[in-house]
KEZA-523818 format. One record per residue (C-alpha): z, x, y; residue in one letter; residue number from 1. Coordinates in steps of 0.02 Angstrom, whole numbers. Layout:
<nodes>
        z        x        y   residuo   num
        Z        X        Y         a   NUM
...
</nodes>
This chain:
<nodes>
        z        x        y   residuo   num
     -751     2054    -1584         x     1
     -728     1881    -1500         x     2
     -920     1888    -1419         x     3
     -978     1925    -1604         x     4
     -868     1799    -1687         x     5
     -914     1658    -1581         x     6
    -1102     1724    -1584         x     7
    -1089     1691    -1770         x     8
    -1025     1506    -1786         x     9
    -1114     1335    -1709         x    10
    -1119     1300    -1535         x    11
     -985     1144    -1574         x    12
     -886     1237    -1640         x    13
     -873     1386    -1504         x    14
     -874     1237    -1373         x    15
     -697     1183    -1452         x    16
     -614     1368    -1452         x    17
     -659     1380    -1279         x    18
     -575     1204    -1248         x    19
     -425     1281    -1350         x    20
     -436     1447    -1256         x    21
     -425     1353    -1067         x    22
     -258     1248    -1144         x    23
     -167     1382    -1197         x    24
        7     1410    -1150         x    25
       28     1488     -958         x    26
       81     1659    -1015         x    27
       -7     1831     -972         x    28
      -63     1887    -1123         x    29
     -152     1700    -1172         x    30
     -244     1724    -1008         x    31
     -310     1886    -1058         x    32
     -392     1795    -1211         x    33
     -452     1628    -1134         x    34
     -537     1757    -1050         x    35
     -626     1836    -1141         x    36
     -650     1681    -1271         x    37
     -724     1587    -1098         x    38
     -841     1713    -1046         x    39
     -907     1722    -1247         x    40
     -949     1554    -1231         x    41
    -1050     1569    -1064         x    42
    -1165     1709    -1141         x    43
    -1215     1585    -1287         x    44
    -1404     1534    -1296         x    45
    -1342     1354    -1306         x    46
    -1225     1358    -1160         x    47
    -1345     1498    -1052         x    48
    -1493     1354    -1082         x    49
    -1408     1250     -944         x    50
    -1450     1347     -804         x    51
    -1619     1283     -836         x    52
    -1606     1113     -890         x    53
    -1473     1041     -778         x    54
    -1474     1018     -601         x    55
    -1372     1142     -468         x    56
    -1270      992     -444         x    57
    -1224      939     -605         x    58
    -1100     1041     -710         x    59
    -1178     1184     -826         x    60
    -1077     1270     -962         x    61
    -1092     1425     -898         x    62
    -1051     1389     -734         x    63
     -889     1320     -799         x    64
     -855     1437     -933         x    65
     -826     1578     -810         x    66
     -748     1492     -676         x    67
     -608     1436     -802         x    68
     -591     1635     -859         x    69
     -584     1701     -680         x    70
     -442     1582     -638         x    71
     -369     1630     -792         x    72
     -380     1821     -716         x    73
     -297     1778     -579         x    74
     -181     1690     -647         x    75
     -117     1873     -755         x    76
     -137     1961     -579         x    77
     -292     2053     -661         x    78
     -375     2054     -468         x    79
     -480     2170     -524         x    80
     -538     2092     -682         x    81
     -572     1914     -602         x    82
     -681     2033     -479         x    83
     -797     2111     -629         x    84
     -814     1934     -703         x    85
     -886     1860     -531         x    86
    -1005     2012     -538         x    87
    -1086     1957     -692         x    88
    -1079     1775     -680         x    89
    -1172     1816     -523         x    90
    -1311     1918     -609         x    91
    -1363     1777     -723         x    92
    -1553     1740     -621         x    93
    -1587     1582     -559         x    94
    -1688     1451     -660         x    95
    -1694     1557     -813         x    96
    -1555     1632     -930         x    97
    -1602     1809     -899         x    98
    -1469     1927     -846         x    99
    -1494     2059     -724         x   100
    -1390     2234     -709         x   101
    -1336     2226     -521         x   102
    -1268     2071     -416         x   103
    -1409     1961     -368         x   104
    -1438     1907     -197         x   105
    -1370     1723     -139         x   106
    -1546     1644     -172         x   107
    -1599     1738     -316         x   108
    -1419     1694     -399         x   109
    -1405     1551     -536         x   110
    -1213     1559     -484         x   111
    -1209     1582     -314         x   112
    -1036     1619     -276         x   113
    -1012     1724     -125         x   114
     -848     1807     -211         x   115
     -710     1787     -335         x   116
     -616     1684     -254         x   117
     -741     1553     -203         x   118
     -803     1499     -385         x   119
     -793     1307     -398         x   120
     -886     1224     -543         x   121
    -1031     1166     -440         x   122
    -1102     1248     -265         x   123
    -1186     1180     -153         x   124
    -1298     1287      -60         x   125
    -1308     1300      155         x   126
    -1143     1242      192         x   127
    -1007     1350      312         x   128
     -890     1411      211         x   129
     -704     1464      276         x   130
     -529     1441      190         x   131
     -445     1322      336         x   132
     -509     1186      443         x   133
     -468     1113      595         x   134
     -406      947      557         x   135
     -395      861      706         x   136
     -564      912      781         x   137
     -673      873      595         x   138
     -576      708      562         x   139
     -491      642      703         x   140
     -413      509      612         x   141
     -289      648      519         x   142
     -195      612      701         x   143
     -155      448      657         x   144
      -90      490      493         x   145
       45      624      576         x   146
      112      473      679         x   147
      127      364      548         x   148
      199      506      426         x   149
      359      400      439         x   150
      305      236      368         x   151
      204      325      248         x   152
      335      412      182         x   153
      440      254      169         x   154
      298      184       72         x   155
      280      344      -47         x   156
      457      328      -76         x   157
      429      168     -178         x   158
      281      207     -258         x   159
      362      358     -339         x   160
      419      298     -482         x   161
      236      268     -547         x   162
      202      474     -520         x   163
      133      556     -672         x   164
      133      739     -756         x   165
      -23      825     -629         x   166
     -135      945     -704         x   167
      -37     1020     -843         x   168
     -173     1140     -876         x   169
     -130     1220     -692         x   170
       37     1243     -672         x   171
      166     1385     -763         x   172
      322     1320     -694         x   173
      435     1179     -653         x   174
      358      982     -615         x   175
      235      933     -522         x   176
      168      746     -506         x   177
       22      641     -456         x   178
      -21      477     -409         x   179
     -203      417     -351         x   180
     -219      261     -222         x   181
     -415      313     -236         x   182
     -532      370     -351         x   183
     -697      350     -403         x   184
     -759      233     -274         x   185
     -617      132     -314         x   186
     -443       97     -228         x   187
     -291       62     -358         x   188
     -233     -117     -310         x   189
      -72      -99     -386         x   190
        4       67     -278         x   191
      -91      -31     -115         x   192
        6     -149     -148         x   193
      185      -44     -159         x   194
       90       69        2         x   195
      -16      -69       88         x   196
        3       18      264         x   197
      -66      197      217         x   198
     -190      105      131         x   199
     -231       -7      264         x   200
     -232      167      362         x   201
     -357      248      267         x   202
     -482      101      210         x   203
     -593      125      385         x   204
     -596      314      334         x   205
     -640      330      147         x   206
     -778      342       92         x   207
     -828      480      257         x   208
    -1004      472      215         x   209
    -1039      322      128         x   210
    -1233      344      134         x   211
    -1224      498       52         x   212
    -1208      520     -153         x   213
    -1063      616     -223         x   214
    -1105      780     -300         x   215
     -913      791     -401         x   216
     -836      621     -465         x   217
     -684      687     -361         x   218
     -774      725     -215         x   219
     -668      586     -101         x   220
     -499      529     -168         x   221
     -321      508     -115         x   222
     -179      569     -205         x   223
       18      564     -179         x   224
       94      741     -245         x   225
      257      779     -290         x   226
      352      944     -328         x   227
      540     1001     -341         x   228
      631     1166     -322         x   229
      559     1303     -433         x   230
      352     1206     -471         x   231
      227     1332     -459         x   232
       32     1288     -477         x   233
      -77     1445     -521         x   234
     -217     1500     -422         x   235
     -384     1366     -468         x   236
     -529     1330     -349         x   237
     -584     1152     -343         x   238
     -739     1060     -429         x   239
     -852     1091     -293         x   240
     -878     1175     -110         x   241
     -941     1001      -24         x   242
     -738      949      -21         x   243
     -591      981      112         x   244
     -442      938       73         x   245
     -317      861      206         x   246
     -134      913      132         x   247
      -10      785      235         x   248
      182      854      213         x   249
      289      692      202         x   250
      431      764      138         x   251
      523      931       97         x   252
      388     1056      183         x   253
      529     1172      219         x   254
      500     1325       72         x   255
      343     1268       -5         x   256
      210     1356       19         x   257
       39     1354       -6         x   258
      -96     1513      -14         x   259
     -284     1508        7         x   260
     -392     1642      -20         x   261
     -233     1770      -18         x   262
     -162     1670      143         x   263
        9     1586      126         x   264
       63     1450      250         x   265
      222     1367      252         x   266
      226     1168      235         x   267
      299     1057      355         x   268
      329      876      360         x   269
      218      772      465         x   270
       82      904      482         x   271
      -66      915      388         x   272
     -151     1051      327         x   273
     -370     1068      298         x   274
     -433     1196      172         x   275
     -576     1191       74         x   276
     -549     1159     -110         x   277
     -685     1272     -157         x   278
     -578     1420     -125         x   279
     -475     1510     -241         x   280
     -270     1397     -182         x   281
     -103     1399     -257         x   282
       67     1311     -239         x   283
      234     1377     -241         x   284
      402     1300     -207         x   285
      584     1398     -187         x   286
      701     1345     -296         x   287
      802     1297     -189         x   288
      712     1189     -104         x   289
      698      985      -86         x   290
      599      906     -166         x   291
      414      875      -86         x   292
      290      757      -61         x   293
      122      736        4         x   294
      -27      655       32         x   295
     -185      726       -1         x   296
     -336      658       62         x   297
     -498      738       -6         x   298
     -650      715       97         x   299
     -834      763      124         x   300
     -890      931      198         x   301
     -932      893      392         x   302
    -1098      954      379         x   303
    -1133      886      203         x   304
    -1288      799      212         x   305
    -1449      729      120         x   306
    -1535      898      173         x   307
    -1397      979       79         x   308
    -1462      918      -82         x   309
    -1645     1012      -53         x   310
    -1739      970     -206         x   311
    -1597      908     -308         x   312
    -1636      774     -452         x   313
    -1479      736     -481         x   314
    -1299      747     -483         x   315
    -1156      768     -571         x   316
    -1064      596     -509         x   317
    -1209      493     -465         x   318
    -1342      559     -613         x   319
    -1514      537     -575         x   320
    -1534      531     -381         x   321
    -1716      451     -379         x   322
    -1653      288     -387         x   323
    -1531      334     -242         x   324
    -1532      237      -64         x   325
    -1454      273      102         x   326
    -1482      107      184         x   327
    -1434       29        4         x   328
    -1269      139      -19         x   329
    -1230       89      171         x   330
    -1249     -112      129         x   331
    -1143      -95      -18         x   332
     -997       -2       91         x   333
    -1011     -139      221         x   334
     -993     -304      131         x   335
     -846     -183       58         x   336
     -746     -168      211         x   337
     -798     -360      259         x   338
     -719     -415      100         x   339
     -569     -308      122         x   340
     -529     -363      322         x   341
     -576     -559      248         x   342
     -454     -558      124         x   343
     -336     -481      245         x   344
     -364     -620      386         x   345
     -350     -759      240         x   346
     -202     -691      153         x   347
      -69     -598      267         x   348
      -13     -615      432         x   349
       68     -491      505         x   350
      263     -533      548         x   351
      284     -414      679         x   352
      119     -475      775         x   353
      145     -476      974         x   354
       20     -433     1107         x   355
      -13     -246     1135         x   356
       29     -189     1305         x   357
     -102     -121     1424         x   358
     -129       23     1502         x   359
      -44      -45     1656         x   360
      107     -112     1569         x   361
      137       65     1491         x   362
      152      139     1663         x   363
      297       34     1732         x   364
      367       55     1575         x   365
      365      248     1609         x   366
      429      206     1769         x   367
      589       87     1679         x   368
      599      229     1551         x   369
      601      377     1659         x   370
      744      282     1772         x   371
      860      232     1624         x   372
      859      417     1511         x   373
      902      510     1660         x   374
     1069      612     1625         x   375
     1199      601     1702         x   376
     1295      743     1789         x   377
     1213      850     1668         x   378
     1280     1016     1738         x   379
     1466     1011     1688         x   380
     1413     1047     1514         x   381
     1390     1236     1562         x   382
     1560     1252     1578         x   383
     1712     1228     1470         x   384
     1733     1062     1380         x   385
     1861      980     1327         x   386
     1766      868     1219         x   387
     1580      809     1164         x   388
     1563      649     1146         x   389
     1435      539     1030         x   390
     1453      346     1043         x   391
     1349      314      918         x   392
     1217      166      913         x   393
     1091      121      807         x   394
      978      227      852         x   395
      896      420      860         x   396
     1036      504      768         x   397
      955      659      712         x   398
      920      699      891         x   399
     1087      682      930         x   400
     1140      781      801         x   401
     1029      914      836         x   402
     1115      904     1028         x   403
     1297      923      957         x   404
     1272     1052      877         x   405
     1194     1160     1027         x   406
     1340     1099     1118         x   407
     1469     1157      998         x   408
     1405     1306      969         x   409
     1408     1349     1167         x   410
     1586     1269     1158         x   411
     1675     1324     1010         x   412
     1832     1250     1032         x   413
     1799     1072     1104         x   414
     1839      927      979         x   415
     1682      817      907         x   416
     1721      639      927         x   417
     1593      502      838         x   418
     1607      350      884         x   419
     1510      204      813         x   420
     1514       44      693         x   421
     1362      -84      600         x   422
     1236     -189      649         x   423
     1072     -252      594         x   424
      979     -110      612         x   425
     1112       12      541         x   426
     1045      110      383         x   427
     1121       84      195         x   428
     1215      232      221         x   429
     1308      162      381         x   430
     1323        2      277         x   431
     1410      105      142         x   432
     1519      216      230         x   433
     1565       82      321         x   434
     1503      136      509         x   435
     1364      230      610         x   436
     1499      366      657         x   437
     1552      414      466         x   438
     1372      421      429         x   439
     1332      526      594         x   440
     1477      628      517         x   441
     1387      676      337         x   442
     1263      739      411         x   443
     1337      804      533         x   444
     1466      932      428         x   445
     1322      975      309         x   446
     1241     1048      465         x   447
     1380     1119      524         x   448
     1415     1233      370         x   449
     1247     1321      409         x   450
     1286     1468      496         x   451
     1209     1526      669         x   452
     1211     1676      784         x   453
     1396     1658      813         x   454
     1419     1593      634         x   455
     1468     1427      559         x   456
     1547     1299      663         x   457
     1726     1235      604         x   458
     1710     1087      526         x   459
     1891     1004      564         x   460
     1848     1001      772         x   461
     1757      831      700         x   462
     1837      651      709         x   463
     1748      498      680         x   464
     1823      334      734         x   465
     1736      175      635         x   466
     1776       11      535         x   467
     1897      108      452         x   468
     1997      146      601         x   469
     2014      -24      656         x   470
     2192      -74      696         x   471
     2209     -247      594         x   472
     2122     -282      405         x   473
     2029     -423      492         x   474
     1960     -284      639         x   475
     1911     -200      456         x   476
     1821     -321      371         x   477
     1739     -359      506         x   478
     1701     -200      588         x   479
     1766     -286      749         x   480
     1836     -125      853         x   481
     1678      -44      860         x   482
     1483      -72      864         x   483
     1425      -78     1047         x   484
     1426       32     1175         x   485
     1593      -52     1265         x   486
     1704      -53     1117         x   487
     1656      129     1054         x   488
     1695      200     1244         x   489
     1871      106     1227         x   490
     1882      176     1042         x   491
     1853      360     1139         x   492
     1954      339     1277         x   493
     2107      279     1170         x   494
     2106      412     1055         x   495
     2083      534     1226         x   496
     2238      452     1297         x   497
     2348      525     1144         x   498
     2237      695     1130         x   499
     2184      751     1288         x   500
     2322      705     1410         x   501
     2278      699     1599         x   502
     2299      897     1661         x   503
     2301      964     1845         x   504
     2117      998     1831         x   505
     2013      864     1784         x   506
     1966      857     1600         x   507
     1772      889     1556         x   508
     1671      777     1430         x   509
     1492      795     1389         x   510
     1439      619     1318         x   511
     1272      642     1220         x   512
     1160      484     1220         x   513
      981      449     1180         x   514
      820      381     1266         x   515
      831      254     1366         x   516
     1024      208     1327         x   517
     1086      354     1435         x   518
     1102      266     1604         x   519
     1197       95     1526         x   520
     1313      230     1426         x   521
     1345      322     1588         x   522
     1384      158     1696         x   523
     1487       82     1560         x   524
     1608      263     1549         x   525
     1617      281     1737         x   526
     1649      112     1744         x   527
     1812      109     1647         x   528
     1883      286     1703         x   529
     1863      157     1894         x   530
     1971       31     1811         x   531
     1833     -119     1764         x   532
     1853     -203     1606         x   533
     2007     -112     1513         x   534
     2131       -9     1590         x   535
     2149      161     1535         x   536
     2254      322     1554         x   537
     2135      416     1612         x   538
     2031      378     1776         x   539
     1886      462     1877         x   540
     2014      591     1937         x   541
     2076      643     1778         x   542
     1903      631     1676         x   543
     1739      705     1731         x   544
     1603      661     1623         x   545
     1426      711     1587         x   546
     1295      605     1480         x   547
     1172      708     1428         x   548
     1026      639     1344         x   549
      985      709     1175         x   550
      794      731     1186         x   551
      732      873     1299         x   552
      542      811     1286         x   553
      475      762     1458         x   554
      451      586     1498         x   555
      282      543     1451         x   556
      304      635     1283         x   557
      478      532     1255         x   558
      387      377     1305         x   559
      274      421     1191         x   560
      373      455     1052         x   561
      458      302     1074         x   562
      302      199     1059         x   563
      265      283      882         x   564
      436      250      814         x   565
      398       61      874         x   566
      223       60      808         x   567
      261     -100      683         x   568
      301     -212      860         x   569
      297     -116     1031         x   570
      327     -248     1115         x   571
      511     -233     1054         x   572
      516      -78     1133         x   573
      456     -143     1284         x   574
      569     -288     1288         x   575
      736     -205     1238         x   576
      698      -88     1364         x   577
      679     -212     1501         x   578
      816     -286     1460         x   579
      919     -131     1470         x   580
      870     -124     1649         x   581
      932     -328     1660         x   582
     1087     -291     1597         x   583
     1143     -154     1721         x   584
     1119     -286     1867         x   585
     1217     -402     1778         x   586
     1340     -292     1713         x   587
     1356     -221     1893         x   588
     1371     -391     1988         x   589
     1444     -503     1866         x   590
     1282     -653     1876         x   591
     1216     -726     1713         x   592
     1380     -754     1652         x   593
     1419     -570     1612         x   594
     1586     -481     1666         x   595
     1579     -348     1796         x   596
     1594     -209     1689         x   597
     1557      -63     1845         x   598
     1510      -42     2016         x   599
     1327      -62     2086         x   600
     1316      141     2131         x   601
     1333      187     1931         x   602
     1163       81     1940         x   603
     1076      116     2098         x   604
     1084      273     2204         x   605
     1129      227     2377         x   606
      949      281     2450         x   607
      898      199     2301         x   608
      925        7     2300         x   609
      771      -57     2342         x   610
      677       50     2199         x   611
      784       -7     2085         x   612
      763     -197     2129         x   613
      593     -167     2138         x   614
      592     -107     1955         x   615
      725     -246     1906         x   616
      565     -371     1962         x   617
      455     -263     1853         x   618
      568     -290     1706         x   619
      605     -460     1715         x   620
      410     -479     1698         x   621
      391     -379     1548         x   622
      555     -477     1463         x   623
      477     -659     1505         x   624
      309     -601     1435         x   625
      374     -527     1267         x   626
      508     -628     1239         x   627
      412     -745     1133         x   628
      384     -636     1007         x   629
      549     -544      988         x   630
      645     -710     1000         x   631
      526     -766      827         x   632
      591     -596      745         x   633
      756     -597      833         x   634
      794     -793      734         x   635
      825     -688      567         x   636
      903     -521      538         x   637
      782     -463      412         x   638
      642     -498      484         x   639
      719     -418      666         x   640
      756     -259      550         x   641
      586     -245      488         x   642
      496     -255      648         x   643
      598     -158      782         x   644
      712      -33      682         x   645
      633      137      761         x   646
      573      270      629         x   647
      612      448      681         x   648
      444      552      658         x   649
      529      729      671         x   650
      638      671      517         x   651
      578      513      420         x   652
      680      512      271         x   653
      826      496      417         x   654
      762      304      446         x   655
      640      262      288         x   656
      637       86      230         x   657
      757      109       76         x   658
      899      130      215         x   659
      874      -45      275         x   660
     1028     -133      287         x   661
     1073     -225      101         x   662
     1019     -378      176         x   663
      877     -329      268         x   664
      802     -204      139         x   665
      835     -346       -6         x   666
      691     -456       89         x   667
      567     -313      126         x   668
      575     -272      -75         x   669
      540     -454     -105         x   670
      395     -447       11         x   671
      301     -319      -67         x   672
      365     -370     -235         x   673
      348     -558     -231         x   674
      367     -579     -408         x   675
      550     -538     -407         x   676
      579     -653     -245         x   677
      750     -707     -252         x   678
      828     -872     -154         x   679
      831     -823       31         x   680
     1007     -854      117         x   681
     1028     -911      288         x   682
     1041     -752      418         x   683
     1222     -725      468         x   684
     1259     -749      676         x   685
     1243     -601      757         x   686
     1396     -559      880         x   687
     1305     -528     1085         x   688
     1274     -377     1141         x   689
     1408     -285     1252         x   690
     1387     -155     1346         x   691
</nodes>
């Protein structure tokens, strides 16, 4: 009744109920009739007359039609329906309108879809088909996007805000967003300029084949998506079969899921994800999930080529092709990126610019980094504890989480004690709950509610000693009790003096530190249980104590690490670390005006002293030669945020740039906002390190 209706009115007219029919509401029975309505419309002399007088490569009505009402099948679960529709939009014969009884062969096919679930609106014929890609091995650069996955997010986090409604056509359930940074040949200026490192990122890479026309006017773009708990995007295949799309997780991976061609893969942040768009894909995320973002980045087929176009006269983004030029195309994509990288040397310095170290540097900094994470009597923690211990700095917090609660779990009735107060690279939410250890702590008990193999851990074994706990309203205010590393082992060691009185046997802490703080934590415990600095109830006798260091990675993987979550200034990374190692010789001998704060053997093994003075000449090197730079960022606290605050790549939202501190994040907005610049105040003093 539908096929004879339509048959009977104009082909205007027909051309609007099928644009009705593919809007429809997303419910089972409309599907069943945009259907039907779609596939009406492809059998029409008027639309039919396409497959002859349009290119392959350009989009044809009927090409279209039944694409839209095999989606539409799937979308009602009608497997088998979408299945019978494929079968006769493949008997249409190529270059004519005729249709044939059977399935036509691949070459004798006007639609050559190999199957129902590979039915884009334009094929392109000769290229490898398959539902996942590799993506390090076809685009290397998708490596460098996974290590930067932190700043990106940061970025995306911003840019937000602008998201719109995606594809309402698509999805049946909940909200899902978009937002393009490229399209069309063209990058969006404004969200560069709320995201300028991913796009500064992905300029060298996009287009992938600028010689080469586009077949689709979406064949390359880049898109920010965005989902919450309960979205769910129906099954659709892509424009065209020449596309792969790179899927980058930033956010909320954890219960989203998304299927291609009947297989279902979970997301997860930092790792991208290659399919081919061609292919029948869908979305769905848990209700009770976060919410999501990523980045999609849409690029070329690898073996997309000029052979690939065969005879073609033209396509669908580019029109005519005789007019088309490689060598032309290339010129015009050069003097683009020579514009871009002018306007970038004439109108921004980078703040955070310092030398890059060499390949030599980075090994004696292995050496220096290797030296200063080793733990420290690491074995007592397989036995009872009587407490675990987290003096908590500014630094990898969700590793030390992640160690605390391993540790508690083994040791179910030894007391949690944080530790920990503000600095200039402590996040908002240390700012606001007025230390490092109260907001080690929300995490912390959110975690802890999570039950395990021996269940959930109790969440009143936990104390956190901060600002708060300060003795005097002027300690308070000015968070002067706690902060560094000396002040948060007295902070322990007093409340252990009123909680865990000396016994017979000696009483067993496991202190969990981070990276290349473990050895200065170690030294600075020992050395007040041996009586230097502040006296104590408790001594070496009465205390044995293990610092364990909270990342298990090996040491060139660590090192590693630590060079991503530095990549805005390595150098710092380098410098603070050499320091570190300057510090324990003055902190162990009392020169450069520092207090003897423990004895020379919590620094150097015995058999060890001339290895370690040997590395102590190494890092006085590498501080002299970087100190140049980190003394320019070091001169205001903003600025010192912005280049050497680490960004945690297994958990980015952990450090993003909205958890700057008020001051510090307050500048970075005006800096990629200037037109709400504000008057800058002077940077307040900072109070010296102490170990």
């Amino acid at each position: 009744a539908i096929r004879r209706f339509l048959h009977d009115v104009n082909f205007g007219v027909a051309s609007t109920y099928a644009s009705w029919a593919a809007d429809l509401p997303n419910v089972a029975k409309n599907y069943a009739v945009a259907a039907a309505v779609l596939e009406s419309v492809a059998l029409l002399p008027d639309c039919l007359i396409e497959l002859k007088i349009r290119d392959e490569l350009q989009t044809r009505c009927p090409q279209k039609m039944y694409k839209i009402a095999i989606q539409k099948l799937f979308s009602m679960g009608d497997t088998a329906g979408a299945d019978d529709t494929w079968k006769r939009a493949r008997s249409l014969f190529r270059g004519s309108t005729r249709a044939f009884p059977e399935v036509l062969p691949e070459d004798e096919a006007a639609i050559p879809w190999p199957s129902a679930v590979e039915t884009p609106t334009v094929w392109v014929r000769g290229l490898t088909r398959q539902p996942f890609w590799d993506c390090h091995k076809a685009w290397p650069f998708v490596r460098h996007l996974e290590a930067q996955f932190g700043r990106i997010l940061s970025e995306a986090v911003l840019a937000a805000p602008k998201l719109q409604k995606a594809y309402p056509y698509l999805f049946a359930a909940g909200s899902w967003q978009n937002l393009f940074l490229y399209r069309g040949h063209t990058w969006n200026a404004e969200i560069c300029a709320v995201m300028p490192h991913t796009c500064e990122l992905l300029l060298p890479e996009i287009p992938t084949k600028p010689g080469l026309p586009y077949v689709m006017p979406n064949n390359e773009e880049i898109v920010l998506f965005r989902s919450v708990g309960g979205a769910y995007v129906g099954p659709h295949t892509g424009a065209v079969n020449n596309q792969i799309n790179i899927h980058l997780t930033l956010k909320g991976g954890t219960g989203v899921y998304l299927e291609v061609a009947g297989e279902k893969v979970e997301l997860q942040a930092g790792k991208a994800v290659c399919f081919q768009d061609s292919y029948l894909h869908s979305l769905e995320h848990d209700d009770e999930s976060q919410e999501r973002l990523s980045l999609v980045v849409r690029v070329l087929h690898p073996q997309y080529e000029m052979q690939s176009l065969n005879d073609t006269r033209a396509t669908e983004a580019e029109g005519a092709l005789h007019h088309w030029s490689e060598s032309t195309a290339l010129r015009k994509e050069l003097s683009r990126l020579r514009e871009h990288y002018r306007k970038m040397h004439d109108h921004s310095e980078d703040p955070c610019r310092a030398p890059k170290p060499s390949e030599s540097e980075v090994k004696k900094v292995q050496e220096m980094f290797s030296f200063l994470s080793k733990p420290w009597n690491s074995g007592i923690e397989t036995e009872s504890l009587d407490a675990i211990v987290v003096l908590s700095n500014w630094y990898d917090r969700i590793s030390k989480i992640r160690k605390v609660l391993d540790l508690a779990a083994k040791h179910r009735n030894a007391p949690i004690i944080l530790v920990g107060g503000r600095g200039r690279l402590s996040s908002i939410q240390a700012a606001e709950l007025n230390g490092e250890a109260h907001a080690t702590l929300a995490q912390l008990l959110v975690l802890m509610e999570i039950p395990g193999e021996l269940g959930s851990i109790i969440t009143n074994r936990v104390v956190a000693i901060s600002c708060n706990e300060c003795p005097t309203e002027e300690l308070r205010m000015k968070c002067g009790c706690v902060g560094n590393t000396g002040f948060n082992t007295d902070r322990f060691l007093d409340w252990a003096a009123k909680h865990l009185p000396p016994l017979v046997r000696p009483r067993r802490i496991a202190v969990v530190e981070e990276s290349y703080l473990v050895r200065r934590v170690a030294a600075t415990v020992l050395g007040r249980l041996q009586g230097f600095g502040r006296q104590t109830v408790h001594n070496h006798t009465t205390m044995e104590i293990s610092v364990v260091n909270a990342r298990e990675s090996e040491d060139s993987k660590a090192l590693h690490e630590m060079m991503e979550v530095h990549e805005a200034m390595p150098s710092a990374m380098i410098h603070l670390m050499a320091d570190e190692v300057v510090r324990l010789e003055n902190y162990s001998t009392g020169d450069g005006g520092s207090p003897q704060l423990f004895p020379k053997e919590f620094v150097a093994e015995a058999n060890k002293t001339d290895d370690f003075y040997r590395l102590l000449s190494v890092a006085k090197d590498l501080s002299a030669q970087y100190a140049q730079p980190m003394e320019r960022v070091a001169a205001d606290r903003r600025m010192f945020w912005r280049c050497v605050a680490p960004r945690d790549l297994q958990n980015p939202a952990a450090w993003t740039v909205p958890e700057a501190p008020g001051e510090a994040f307050s500048y970075w907005q005006r800096s990629v906002q200037p037109e709400r610049r504000e008057p800058r105040s002077e940077p307040e003093p900072e109070q010296p390190e102490q170990p």
